[in-house]
MOPAC internal coordinates of N, CA, C and O (Angstrom, degrees):
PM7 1SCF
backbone

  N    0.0000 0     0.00 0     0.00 0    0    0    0
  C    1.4365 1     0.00 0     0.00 0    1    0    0
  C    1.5174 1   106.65 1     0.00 0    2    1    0
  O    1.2310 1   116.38 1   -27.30 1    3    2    1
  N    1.5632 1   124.49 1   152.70 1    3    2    1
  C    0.8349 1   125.22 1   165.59 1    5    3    2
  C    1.6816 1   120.99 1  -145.97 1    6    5    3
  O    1.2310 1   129.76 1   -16.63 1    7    6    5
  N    1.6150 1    98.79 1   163.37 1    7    6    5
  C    1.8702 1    91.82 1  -173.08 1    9    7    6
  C    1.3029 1    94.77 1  -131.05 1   10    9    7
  O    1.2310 1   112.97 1   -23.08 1   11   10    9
  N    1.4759 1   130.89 1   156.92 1   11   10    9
  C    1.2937 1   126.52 1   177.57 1   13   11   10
  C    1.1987 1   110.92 1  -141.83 1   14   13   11
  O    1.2310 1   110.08 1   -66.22 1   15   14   13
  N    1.3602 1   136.24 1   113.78 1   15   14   13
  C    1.3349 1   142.75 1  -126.20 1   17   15   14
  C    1.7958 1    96.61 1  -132.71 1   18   17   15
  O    1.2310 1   120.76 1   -53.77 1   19   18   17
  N    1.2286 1   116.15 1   126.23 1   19   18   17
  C    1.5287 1   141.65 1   160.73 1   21   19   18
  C    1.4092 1   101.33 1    16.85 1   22   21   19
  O    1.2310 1   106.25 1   -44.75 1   23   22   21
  N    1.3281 1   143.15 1   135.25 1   23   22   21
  C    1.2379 1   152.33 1   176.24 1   25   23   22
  C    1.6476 1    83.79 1   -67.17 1   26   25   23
  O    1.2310 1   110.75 1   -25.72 1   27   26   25
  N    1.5616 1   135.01 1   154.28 1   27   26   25
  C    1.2908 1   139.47 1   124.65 1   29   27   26
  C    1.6005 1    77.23 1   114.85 1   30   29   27
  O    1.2310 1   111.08 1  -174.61 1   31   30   29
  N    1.5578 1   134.39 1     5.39 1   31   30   29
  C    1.8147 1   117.56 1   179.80 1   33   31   30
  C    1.9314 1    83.85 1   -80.41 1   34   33   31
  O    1.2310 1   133.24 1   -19.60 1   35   34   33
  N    1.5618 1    92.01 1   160.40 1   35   34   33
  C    1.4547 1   107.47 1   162.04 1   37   35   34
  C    1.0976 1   111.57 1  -104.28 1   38   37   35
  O    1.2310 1   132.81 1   -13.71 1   39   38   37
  N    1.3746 1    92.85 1   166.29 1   39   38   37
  C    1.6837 1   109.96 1   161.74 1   41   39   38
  C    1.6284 1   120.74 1   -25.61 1   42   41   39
  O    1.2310 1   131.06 1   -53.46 1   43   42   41
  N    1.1378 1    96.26 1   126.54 1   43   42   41
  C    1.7763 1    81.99 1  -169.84 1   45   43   42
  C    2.2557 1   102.98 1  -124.65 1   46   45   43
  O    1.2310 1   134.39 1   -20.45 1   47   46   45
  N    1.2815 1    89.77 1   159.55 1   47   46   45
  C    1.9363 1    89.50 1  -158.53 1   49   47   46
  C    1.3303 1    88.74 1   -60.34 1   50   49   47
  O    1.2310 1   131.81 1     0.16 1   51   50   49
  N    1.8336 1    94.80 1  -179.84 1   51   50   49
  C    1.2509 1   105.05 1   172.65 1   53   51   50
  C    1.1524 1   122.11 1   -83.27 1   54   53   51
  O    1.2310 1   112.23 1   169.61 1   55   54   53
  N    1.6558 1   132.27 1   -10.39 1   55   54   53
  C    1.3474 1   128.79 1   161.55 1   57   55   54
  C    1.4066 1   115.90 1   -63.69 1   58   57   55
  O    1.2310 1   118.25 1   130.52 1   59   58   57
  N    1.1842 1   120.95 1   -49.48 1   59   58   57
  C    1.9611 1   110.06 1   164.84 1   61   59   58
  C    1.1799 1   131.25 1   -77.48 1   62   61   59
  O    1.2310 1   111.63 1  -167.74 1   63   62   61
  N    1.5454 1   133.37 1    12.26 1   63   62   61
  C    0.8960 1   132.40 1   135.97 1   65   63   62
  C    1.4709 1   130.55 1   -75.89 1   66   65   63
  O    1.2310 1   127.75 1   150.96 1   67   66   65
  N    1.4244 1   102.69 1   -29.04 1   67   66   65
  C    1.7408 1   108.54 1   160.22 1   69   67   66
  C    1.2801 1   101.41 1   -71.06 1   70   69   67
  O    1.2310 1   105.02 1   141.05 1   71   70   69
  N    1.4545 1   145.31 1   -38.95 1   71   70   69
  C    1.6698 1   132.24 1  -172.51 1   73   71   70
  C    1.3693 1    90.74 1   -56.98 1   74   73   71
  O    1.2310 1   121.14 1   109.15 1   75   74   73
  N    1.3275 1   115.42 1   -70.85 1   75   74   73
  C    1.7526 1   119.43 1  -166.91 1   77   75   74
  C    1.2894 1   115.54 1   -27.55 1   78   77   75
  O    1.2310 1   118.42 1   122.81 1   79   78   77
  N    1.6659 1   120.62 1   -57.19 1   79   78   77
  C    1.3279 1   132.58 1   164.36 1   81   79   78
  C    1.4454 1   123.04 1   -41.03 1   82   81   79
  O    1.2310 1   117.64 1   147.84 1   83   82   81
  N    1.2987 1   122.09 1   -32.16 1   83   82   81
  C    1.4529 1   131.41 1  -143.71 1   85   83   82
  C    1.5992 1    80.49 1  -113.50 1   86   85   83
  O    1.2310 1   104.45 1   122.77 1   87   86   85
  N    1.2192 1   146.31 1   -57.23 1   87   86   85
  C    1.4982 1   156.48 1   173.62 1   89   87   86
  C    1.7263 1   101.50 1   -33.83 1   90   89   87
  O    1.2310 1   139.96 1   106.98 1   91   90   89
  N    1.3821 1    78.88 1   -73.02 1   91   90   89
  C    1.5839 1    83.43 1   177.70 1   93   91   90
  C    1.5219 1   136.10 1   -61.02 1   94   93   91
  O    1.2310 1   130.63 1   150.43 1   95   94   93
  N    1.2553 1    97.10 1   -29.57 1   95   94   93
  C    1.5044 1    91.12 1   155.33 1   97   95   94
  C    1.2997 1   133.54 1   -67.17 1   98   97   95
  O    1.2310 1   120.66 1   137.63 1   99   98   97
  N    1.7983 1   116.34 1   -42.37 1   99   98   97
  C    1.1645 1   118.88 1   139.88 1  101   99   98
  C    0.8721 1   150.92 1   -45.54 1  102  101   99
  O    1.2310 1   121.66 1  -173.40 1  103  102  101
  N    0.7438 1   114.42 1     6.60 1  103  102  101
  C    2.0931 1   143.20 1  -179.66 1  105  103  102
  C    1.5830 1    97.37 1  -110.88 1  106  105  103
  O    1.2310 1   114.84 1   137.82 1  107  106  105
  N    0.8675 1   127.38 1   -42.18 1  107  106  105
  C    1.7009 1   128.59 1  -176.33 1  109  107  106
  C    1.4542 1   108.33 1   -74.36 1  110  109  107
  O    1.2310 1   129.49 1   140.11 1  111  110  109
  N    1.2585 1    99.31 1   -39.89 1  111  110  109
  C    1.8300 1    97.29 1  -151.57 1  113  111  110
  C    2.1084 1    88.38 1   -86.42 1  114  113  111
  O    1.2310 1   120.50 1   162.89 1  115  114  113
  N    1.4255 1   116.65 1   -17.11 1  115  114  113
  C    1.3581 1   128.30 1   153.55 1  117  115  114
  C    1.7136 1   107.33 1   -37.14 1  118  117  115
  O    1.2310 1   139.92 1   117.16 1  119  118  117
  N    0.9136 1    78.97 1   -62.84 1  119  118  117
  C    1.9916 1   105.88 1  -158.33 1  121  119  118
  C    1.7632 1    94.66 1   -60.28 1  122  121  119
  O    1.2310 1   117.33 1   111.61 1  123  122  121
  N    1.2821 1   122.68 1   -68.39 1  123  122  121
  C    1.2743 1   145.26 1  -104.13 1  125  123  122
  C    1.9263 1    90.63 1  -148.10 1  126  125  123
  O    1.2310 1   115.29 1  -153.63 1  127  126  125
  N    1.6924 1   126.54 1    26.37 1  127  126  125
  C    1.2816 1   111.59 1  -152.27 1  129  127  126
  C    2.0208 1   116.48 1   -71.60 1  130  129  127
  O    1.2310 1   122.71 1  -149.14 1  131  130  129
  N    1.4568 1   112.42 1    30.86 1  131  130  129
  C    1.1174 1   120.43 1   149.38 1  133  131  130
  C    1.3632 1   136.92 1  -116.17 1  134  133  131
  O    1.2310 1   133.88 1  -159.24 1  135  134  133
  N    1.3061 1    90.77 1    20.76 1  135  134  133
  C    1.7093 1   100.75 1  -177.24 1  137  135  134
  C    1.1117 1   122.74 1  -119.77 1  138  137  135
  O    1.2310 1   118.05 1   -46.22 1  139  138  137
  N    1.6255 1   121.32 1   133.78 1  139  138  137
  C    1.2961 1   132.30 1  -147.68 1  141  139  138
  C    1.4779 1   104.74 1   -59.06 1  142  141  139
  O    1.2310 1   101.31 1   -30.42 1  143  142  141
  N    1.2310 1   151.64 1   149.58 1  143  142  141
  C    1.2045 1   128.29 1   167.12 1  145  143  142
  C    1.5298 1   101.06 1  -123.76 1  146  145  143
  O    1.2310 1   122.96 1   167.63 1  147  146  145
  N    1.2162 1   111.94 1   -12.37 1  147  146  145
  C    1.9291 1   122.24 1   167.66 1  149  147  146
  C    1.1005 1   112.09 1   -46.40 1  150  149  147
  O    1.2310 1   112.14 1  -174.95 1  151  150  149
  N    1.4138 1   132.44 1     5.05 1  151  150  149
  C    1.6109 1   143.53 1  -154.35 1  153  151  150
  C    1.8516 1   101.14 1  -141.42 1  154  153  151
  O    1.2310 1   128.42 1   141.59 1  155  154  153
  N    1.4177 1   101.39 1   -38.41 1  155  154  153
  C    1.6720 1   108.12 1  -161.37 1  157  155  154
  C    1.7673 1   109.84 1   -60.58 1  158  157  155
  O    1.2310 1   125.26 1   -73.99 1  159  158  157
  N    1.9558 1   107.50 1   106.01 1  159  158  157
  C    1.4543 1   124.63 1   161.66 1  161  159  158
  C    1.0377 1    99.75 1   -55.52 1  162  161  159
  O    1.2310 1   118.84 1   -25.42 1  163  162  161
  N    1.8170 1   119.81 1   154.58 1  163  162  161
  C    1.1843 1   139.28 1   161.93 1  165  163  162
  C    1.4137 1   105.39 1  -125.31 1  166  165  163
  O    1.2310 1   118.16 1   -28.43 1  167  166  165
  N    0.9448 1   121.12 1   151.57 1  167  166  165
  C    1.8239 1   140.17 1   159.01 1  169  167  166
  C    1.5625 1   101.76 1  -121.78 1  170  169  167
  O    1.2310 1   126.95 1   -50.27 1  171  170  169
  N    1.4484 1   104.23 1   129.73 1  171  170  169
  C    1.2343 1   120.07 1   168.60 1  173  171  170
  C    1.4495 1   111.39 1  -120.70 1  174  173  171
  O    1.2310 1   113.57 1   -66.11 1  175  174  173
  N    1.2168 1   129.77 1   113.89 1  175  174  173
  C    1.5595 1   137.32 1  -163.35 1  177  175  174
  C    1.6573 1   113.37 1  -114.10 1  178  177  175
  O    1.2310 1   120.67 1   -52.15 1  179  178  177
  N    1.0625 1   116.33 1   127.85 1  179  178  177
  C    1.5157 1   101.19 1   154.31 1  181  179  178
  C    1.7121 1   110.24 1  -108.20 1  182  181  179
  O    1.2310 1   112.78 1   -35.26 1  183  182  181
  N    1.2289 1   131.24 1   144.74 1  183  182  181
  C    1.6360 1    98.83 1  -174.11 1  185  183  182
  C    1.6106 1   106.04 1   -98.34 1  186  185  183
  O    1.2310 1   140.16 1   -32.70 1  187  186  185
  N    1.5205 1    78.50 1   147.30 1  187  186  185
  C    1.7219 1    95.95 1   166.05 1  189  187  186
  C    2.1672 1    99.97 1    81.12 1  190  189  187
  O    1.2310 1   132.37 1  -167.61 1  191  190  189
  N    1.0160 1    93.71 1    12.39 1  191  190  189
  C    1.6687 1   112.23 1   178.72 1  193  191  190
  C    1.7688 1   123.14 1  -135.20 1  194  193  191
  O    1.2310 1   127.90 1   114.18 1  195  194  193
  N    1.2795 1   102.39 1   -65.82 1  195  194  193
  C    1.3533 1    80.30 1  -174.41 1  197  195  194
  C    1.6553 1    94.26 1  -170.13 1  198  197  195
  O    1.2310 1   126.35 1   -12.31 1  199  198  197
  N    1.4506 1   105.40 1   167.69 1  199  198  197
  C    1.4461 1   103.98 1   178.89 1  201  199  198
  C    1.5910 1   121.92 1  -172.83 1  202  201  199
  O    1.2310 1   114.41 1   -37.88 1  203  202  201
  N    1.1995 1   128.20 1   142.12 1  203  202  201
  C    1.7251 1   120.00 1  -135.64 1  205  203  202
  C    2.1985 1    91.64 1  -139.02 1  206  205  203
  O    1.2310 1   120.25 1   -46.54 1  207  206  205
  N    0.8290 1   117.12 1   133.46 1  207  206  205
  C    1.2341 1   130.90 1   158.44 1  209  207  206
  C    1.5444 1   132.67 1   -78.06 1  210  209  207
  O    1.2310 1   114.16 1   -53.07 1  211  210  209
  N    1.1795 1   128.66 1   126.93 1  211  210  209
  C    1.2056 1   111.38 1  -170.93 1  213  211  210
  C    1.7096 1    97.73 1  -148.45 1  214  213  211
  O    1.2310 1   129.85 1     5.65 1  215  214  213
  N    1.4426 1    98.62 1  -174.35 1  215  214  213
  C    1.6247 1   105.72 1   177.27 1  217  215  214
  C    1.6817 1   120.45 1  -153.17 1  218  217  215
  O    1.2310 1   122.86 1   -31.31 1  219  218  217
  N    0.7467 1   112.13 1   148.69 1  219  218  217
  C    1.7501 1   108.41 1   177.71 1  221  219  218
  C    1.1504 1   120.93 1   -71.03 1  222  221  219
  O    1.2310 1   122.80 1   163.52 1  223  222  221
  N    1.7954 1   112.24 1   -16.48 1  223  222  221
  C    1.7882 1   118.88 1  -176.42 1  225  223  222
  C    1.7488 1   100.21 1   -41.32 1  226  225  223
  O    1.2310 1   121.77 1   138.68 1  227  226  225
  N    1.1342 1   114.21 1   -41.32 1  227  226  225
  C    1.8625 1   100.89 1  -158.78 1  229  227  226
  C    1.9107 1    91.15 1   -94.21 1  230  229  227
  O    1.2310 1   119.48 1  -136.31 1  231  230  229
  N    1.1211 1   118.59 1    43.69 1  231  230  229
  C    1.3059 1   103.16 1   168.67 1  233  231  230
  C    1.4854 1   116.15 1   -93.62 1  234  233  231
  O    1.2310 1   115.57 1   -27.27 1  235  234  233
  N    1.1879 1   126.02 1   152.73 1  235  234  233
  C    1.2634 1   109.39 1  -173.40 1  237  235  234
  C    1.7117 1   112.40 1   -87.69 1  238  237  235
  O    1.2310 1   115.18 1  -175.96 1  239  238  237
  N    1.1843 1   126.74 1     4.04 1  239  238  237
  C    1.6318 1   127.30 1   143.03 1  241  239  238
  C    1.2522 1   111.87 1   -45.50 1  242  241  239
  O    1.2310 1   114.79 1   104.67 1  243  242  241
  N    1.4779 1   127.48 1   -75.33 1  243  242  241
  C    0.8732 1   154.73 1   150.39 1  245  243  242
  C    1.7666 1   122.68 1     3.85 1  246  245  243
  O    1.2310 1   132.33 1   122.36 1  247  246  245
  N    1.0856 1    93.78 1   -57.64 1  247  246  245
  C    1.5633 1   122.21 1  -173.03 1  249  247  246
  C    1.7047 1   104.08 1   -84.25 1  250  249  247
  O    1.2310 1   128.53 1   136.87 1  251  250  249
  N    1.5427 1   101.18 1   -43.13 1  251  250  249
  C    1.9700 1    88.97 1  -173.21 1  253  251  250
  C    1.8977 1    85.67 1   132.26 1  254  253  251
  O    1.2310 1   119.36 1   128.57 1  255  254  253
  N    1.3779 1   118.83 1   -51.43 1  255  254  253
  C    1.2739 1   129.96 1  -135.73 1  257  255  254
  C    1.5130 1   103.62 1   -98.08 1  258  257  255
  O    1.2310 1   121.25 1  -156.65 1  259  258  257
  N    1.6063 1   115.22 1    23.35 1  259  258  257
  C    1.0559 1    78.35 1   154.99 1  261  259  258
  C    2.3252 1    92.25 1  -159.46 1  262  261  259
  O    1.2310 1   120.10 1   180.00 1  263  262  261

């Protein structure tokens, strides 16, 4: 999956790039409610700037914990 966010966003921490991840997986398993999302990659892009990889494994769905 991927999201591609406003030319001119910054760098953003590593806790909102895990939300983004964790959303989006939740957003899938919405969509899609037999599909694993304990697995679901993210790409977070800005273009022509920068762009960060992530995953839903550490979500706390995911995990049990939350």
């Amino acid at each position: 999956m991927s999201i591609e966010l406003p030319p001119g966003t910054g760098p953003l921490t590593g806790t909102a790039l895990a939300q983004l991840s964790c959303t989006v997986a939740g957003a899938r398993l919405t969509e899609a409610p037999h599909t694993d999302t304990a697995s679901t990659r993210v790409t977070v892009t800005v273009p022509g700037a920068w762009h960060s990889e992530g995953s839903s494994e550490t979500c706390p769905s995911a995990t049990g914990a939350g």
